[in-house]
C-alpha positions in Angstrom: 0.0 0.0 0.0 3.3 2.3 -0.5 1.3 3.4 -3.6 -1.6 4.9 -1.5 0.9 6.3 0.6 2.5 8.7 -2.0 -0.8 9.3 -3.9 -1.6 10.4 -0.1 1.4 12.8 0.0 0.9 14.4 -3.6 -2.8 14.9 -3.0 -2.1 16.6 0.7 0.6 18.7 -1.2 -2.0 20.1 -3.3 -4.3 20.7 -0.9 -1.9 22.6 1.4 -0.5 24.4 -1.2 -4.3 25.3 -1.9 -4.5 26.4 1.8 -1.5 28.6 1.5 -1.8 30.1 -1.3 -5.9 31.4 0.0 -3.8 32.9 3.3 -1.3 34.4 0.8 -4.5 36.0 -0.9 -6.7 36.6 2.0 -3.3 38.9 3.4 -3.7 40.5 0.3 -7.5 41.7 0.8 -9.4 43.9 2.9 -11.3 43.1 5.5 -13.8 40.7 4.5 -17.0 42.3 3.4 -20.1 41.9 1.0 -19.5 44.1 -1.5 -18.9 44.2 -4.9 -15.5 46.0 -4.1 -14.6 42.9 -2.2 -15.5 40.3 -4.3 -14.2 41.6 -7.7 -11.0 42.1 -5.6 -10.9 38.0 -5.2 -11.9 37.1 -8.2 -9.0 39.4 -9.6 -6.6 38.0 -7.1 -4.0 35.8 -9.1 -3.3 33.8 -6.0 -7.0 33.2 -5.4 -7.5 31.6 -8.7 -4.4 29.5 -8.3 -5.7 27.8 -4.7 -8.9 27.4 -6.6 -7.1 25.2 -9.4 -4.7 23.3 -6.6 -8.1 22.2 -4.3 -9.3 21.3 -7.9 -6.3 18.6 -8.6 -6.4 17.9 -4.8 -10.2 16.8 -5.1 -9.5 15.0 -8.6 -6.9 12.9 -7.1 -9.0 12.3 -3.7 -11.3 11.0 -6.1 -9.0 8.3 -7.6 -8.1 7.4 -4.2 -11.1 6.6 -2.7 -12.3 4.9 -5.9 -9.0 2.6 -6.0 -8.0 2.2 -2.3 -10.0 1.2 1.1 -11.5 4.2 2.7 -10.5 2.7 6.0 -6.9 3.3 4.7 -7.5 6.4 2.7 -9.1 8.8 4.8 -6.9 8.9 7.4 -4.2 9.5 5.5 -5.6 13.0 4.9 -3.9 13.5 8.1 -0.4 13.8 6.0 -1.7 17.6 5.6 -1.3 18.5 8.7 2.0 17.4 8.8 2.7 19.8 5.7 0.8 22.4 7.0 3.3 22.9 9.8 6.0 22.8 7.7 4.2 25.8 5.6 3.3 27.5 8.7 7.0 27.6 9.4 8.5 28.1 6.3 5.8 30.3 4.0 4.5 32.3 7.4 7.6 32.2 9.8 5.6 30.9 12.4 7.1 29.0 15.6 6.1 25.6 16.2 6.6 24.3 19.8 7.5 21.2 20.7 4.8 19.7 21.6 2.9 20.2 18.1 6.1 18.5 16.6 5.5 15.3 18.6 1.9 15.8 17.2 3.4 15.8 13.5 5.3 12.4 14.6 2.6 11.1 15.8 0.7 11.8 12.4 3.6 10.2 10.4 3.6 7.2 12.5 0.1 6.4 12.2 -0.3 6.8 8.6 3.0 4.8 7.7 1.2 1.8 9.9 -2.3 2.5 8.5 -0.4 1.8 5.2 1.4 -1.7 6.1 
């Protein structure tokens, strides 16, 4: 099941470059409103349109996945983007991670590489 493993890893990849990319936008934006201003802001925002087409991929892959592997083996493997998240907390927003949240991440890695056995 190594192959769900690193379908796993490229679909959480997507995703959390999806999620960064939307904080790298939202930054970018006012305060959230309802206005047009707002809005046409968004739908202008380069960054915004590129987390839109990463969730896309993420979703199309999520969908071979669960067609092709248990979902007893594939959903928690979704876990993996935590585990990325962190590092792009760290590395995209310079963010400090404590210790304690790192033992979480190990934690995270060690149960998916023994959900996939």
């Amino acid at each position: 099941m190594w192959r769900l493993l690193c379908f796993s890893v490229v679909q959480c990849i997507l995703l959390v470059g999806g999620q960064v990319l939307l904080k790298f936008s939202m930054m970018r934006m006012p305060a959230f409103s309802w206005s047009k201003t707002f809005w046409l802001g968004l739908l202008t925002n380069w960054q915004f349109a590129l987390c839109g087409l990463l969730f896309g991929a993420a979703s199309l892959l999520w969908m071979y996945i669960v067609k092709t592997f248990p979902f007893s083996m594939a959903y928690p493997m979704i876990s993996l983007s935590y585990v990325f998240g962190m590092f792009a907390a760290m590395f995209f927003f310079h963010e400090d991670i404590s210790l304690i949240r790192w033992m979480g991440v190990a934690c995270i890695i060690v149960g998916c590489v023994l959900i996939a056995k």
